[in-house]
C-alpha positions in Angstrom: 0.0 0.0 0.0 1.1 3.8 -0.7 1.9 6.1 2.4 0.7 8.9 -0.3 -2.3 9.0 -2.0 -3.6 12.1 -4.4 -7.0 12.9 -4.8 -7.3 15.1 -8.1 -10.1 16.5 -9.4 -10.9 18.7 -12.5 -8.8 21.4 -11.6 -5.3 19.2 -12.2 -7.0 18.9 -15.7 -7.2 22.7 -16.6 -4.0 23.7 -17.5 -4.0 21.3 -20.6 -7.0 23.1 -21.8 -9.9 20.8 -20.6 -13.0 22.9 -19.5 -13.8 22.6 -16.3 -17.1 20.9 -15.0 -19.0 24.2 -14.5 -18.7 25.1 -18.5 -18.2 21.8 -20.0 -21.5 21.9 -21.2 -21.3 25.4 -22.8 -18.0 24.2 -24.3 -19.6 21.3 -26.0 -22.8 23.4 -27.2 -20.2 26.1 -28.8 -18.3 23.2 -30.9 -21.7 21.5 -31.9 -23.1 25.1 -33.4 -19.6 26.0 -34.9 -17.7 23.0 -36.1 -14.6 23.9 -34.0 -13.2 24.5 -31.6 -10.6 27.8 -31.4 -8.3 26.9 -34.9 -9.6 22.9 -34.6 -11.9 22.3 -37.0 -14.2 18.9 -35.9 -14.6 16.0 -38.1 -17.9 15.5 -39.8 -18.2 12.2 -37.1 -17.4 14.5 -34.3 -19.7 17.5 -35.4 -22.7 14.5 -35.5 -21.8 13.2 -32.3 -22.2 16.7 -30.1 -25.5 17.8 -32.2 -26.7 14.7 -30.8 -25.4 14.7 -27.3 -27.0 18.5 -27.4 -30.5 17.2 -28.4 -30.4 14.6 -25.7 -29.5 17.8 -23.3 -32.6 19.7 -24.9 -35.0 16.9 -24.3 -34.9 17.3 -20.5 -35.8 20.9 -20.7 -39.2 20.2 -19.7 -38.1 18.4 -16.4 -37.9 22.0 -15.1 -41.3 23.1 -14.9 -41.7 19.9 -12.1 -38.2 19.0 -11.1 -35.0 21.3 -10.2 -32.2 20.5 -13.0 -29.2 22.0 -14.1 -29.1 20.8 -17.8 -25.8 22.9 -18.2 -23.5 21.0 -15.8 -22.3 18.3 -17.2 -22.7 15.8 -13.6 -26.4 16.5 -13.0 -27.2 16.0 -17.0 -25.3 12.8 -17.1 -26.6 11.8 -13.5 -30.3 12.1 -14.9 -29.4 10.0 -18.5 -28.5 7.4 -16.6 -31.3 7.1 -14.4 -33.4 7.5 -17.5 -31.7 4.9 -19.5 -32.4 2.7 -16.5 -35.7 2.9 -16.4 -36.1 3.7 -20.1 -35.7 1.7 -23.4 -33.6 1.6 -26.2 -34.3 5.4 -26.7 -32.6 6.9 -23.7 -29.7 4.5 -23.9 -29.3 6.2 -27.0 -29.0 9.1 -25.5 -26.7 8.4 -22.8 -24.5 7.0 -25.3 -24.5 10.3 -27.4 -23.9 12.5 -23.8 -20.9 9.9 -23.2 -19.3 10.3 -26.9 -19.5 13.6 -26.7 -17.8 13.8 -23.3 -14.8 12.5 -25.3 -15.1 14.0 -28.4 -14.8 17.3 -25.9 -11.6 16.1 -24.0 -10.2 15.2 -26.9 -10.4 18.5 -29.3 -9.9 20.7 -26.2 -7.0 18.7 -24.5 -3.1 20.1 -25.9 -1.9 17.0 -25.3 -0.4 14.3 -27.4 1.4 11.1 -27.8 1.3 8.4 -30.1 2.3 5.6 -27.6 5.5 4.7 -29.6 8.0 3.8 -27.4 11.3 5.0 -28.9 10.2 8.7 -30.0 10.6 11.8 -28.1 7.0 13.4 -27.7 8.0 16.3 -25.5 6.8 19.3 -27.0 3.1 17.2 -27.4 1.6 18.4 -24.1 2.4 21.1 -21.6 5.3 20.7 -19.5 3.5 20.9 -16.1 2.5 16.8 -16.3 5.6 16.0 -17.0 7.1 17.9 -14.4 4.6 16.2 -12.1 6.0 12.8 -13.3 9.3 13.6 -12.7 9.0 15.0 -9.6 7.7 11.5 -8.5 10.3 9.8 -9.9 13.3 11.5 -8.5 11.4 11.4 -5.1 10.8 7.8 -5.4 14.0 6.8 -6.0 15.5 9.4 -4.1 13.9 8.1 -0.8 13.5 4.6 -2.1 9.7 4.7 -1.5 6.5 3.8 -4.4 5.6 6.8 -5.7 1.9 7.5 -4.5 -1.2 6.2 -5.5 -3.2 8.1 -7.5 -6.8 8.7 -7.7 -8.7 11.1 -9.8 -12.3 11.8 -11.3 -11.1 12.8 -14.5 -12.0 11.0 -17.8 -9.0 12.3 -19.9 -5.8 11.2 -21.1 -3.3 13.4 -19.7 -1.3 11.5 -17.4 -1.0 8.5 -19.3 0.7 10.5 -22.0 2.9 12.4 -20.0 4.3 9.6 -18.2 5.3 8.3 -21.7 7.0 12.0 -22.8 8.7 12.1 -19.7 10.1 8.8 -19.4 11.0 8.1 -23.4 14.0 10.6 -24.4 17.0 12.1 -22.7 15.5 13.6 -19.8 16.2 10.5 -17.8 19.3 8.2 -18.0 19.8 4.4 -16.6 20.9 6.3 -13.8 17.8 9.1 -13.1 15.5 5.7 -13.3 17.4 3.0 -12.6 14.4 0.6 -12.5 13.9 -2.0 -15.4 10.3 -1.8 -15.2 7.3 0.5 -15.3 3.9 -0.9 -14.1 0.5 1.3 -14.4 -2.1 -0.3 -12.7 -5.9 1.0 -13.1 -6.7 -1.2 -10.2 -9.0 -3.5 -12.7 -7.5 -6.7 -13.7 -9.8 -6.6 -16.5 -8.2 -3.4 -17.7 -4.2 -4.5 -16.9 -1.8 -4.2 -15.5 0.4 -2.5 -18.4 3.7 -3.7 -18.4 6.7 -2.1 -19.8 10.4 -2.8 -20.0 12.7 0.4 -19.9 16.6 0.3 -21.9 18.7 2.5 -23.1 18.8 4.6 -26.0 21.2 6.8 -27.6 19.6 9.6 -29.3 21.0 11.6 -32.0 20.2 15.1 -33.6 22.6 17.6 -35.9 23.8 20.3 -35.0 24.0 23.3 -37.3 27.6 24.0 -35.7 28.5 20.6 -34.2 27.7 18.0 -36.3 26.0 14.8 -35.1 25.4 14.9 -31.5 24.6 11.6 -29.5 23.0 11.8 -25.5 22.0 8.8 -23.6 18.4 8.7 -22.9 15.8 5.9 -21.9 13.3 4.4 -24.3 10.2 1.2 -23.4 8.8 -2.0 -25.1 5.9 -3.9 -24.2 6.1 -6.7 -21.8 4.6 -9.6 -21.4 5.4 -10.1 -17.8 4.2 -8.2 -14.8 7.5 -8.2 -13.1 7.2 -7.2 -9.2 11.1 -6.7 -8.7 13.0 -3.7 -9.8 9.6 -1.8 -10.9 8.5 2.1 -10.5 4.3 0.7 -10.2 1.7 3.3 -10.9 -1.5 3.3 -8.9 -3.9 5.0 -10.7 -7.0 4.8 -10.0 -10.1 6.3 -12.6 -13.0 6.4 -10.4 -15.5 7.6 -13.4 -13.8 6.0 -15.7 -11.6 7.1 -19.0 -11.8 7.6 -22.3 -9.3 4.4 -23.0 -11.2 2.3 -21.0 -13.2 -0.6 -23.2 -16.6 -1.9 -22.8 -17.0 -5.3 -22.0 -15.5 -7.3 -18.9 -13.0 -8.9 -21.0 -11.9 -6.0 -23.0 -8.5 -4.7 -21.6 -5.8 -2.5 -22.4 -2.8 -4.7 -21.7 -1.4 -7.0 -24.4 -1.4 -6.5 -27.7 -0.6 -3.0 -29.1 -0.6 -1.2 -25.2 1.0 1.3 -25.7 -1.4 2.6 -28.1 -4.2 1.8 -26.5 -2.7 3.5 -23.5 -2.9 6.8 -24.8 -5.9 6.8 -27.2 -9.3 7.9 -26.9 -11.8 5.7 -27.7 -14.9 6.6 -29.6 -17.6 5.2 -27.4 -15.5 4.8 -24.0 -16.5 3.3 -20.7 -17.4 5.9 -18.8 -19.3 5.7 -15.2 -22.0 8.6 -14.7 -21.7 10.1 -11.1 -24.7 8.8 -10.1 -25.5 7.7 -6.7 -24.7 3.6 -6.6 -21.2 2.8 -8.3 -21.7 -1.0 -7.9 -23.2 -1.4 -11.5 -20.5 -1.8 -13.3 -17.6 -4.1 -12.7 -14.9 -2.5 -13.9 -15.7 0.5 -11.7 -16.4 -2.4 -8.2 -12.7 -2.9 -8.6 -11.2 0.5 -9.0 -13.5 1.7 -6.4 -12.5 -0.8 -4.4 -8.9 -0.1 -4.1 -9.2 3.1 -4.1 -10.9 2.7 -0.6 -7.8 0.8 0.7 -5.4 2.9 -0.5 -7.0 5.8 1.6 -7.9 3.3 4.3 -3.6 2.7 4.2 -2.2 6.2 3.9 -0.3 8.0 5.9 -0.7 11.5 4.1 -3.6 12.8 1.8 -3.0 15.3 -0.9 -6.2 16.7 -2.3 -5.8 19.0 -5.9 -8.7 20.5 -7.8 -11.5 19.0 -6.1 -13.9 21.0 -3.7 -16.1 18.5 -2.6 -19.4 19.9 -3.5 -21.9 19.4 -1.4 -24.6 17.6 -4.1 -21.6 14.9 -4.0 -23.3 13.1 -1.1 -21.5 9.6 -2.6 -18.0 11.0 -2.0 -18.7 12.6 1.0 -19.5 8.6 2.4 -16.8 7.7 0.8 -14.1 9.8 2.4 -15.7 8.7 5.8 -15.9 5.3 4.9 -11.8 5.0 3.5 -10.6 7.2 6.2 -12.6 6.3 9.3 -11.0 3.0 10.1 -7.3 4.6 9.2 -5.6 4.9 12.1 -2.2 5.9 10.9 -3.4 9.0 8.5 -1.4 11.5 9.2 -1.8 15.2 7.4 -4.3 15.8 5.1 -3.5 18.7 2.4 -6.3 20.6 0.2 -5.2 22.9 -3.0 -7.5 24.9 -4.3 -7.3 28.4 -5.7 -10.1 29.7 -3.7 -7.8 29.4 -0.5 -5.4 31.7 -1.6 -7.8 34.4 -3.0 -8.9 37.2 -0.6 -12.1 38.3 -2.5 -13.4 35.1 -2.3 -13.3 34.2 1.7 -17.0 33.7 1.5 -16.3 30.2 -0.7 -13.2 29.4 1.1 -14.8 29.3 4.5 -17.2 26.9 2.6 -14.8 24.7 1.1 -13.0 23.9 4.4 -16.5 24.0 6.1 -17.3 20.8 3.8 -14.0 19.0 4.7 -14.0 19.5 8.3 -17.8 18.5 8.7 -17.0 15.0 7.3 -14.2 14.3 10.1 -14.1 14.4 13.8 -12.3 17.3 16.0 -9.1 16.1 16.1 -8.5 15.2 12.9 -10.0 18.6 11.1 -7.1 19.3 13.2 -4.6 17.9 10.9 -6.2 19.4 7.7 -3.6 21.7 6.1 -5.8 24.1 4.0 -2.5 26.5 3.8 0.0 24.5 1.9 3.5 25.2 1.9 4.0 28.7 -0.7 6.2 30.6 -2.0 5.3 34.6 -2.5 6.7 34.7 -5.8 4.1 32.4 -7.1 1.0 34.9 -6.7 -2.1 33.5 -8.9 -0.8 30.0 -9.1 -1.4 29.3 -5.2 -3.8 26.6 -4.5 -3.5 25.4 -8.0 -1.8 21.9 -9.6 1.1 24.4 -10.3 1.6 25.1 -6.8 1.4 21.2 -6.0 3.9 20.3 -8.7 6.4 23.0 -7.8 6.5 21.7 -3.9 6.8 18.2 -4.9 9.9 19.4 -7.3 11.4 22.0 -4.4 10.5 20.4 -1.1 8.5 17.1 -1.1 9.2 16.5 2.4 6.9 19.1 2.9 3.7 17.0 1.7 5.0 13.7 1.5 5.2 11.3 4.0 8.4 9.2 3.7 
């Protein structure tokens, strides 16, 4: 089990361009009446699947004249498809299947990151450097200290991560010696997902130089594995609690095996995603990841939470912090980044947001919530935010880790 577990929410997402939950919906309605999105121009598949996703959204406007629903947030309109495509036929499965397309179609054309999954090509300048900062933070830490890097566990549907784990591994940012393991394990927590297994080596990489000729640097590179070494492994705990937009349907469709690495980082067209509805246990992949998920927190020592402000319609999360952290006896600090912390004109909203963590633990342990994380002046609007989080982990991770 991790000593360190990070809870991210939408907010980590942000600075790749993904809208957040509040205007994901007005996001998705601009691209559906303009075929783009900024300078991307949509696909004539994509441009279909959000006109559709936006007449499934326009059917429940006459829910409001009985019931109290926010058609533009993405959470409550997805929350209500499902519940209709439980009770409903083949017509609001439909429609829930257009909402869930269109979720990725969104992620997708918004998201400025990229990577093609091949294992021997540099792919830095595809996504913004902030991830792979993140991912090498961890690993210098981890083997730094010699501890797992922490578990991670995060609402978001997109891609991010996955792909810049690969950019920052594959290239010359890291030697034999900067990550001296000979594996690298991502588990999703589902074995009917993984795990994905790959064997690091390596590589010499060469560019010319205008002045100096051919110049050769050592670097790392991957290839697929078919073993799920144990040994000699920097492991990956990450944990999709709504699901992604790689993961298959089907309880025997998985990412690891044949061609992983591309189906690491690739979106799928109609991906398995989990509405946030109230009852998770309907689908198996999700049991799983849920499942450990609850053990990792039930384990840690320290609890890092980014972009996530508990709101308080999520009753489901609210019972599941009590239930993961409630029996843990050997938690430690809990530390909450969010924005609103930091900003003065919003003290209203901050008193809130730590309002709604403390009411879900007892006395003594509200006592050990850190809602004030380690800063630095000079970073002015970036406190509270992933930035902040990545820069402490790169600077001074004894700060927030527990190790």
């Amino acid at each position: 089990m991790c000593d360190n577990v990070f809870i991210f929410g939408a907010g980590t997402s942000f600075d790749a361009g993904i809208p957040l939950m509040g205007n994901f919906m007005d996001v998705m309605w601009k691209m559906a009446q303009t075929g783009r999105y900024e300078e991307k121009k949509l696909t004539d598949d994509q441009k279909k699947i959000l006109i559709e996703a936006i007449k499934a959204r326009e059917e429940l406007d006459g829910y409001h004249g009985r019931v109290s629903v926010d058609v533009w947030n993405i959470e409550d309109l997805l929350s209500v498809l499902s519940m209709n495509a439980l009770a409903g036929g083949k017509g609001e499965k439909k429609r829930l299947g257009w909402m869930i397309k269109a979720i990725a179609v969104v992620i997708e054309v918004t998201g400025q990151s990229e990577q093609s999954g091949e294992l021997t090509v540099m792919q830095y300048e595809k996504g913004p450097k902030i991830y792979q900062n993140f991912w090498n933070a961890l690993i210098n830490w981890s083997r730094d200290t010699n501890q797992p890097p922490p578990c991670i566990i995060t609402f978001n549907y997109d891609l991010i991560l996955e792909r810049a784990l690969l950019q920052s591994i594959i290239g010359t940012s890291h030697t034999a010696k900067s990550f001296p393991w000979k594996h690298l394990k991502l588990d999703y927590g589902s074995s009917a997902l993984g795990p994905i297994d790959f064997n690091s080596k390596p590589l010499t990489w060469e560019r010319l130089s205008p002045s100096r000729g051919i110049e050769r640097n050592s670097g790392i590179g991957l290839e697929n594995s078919v073993e799920s070494p144990l040994e000699d492994t920097f492991k990956i705990q990450l944990y999709k609690l709504h699901g992604s937009i790689n993961f298959p349907h089907g309880s025997k469709a998985r990412i690891a095996g044949d061609e992983q690495n591309i189906k690491l980082v690739t979106a799928l067209e109609n991906p398995s995603i989990v509405p946030p509805v109230f009852n998770k246990a309907t689908n198996p992949k999700s049991v799983e990841i849920w499942k450990n998920a609850l053990n990792a927190l039930r384990h840690c020592k320290n609890l890092i939470i980014c972009g996530y402000s508990l709101p308080a319609s999520d009753v489901y999360m609210q019972y599941f912090f009590k239930s993961a952290l409630g029996p843990n006896q050997d938690l430690n600090n809990i530390f909450v980044f969010d924005p609103v912390l930091f900003d003065t004109s919003k003290k209203e909203a901050a008193d809130a947001l730590k309002n709604r963590y403390a009411s879900n633990f007892s006395p003594a342990l509200r006592n050990r919530i850190s809602f004030n994380p380690p800063i630095d002046e000079k970073w002015g609007k970036n406190r509270g935010t992933f930035n902040h989080l990545v820069d402490l982990l790169n600077k001074a991770p004894h700060t927030i880790l527990f190790s």
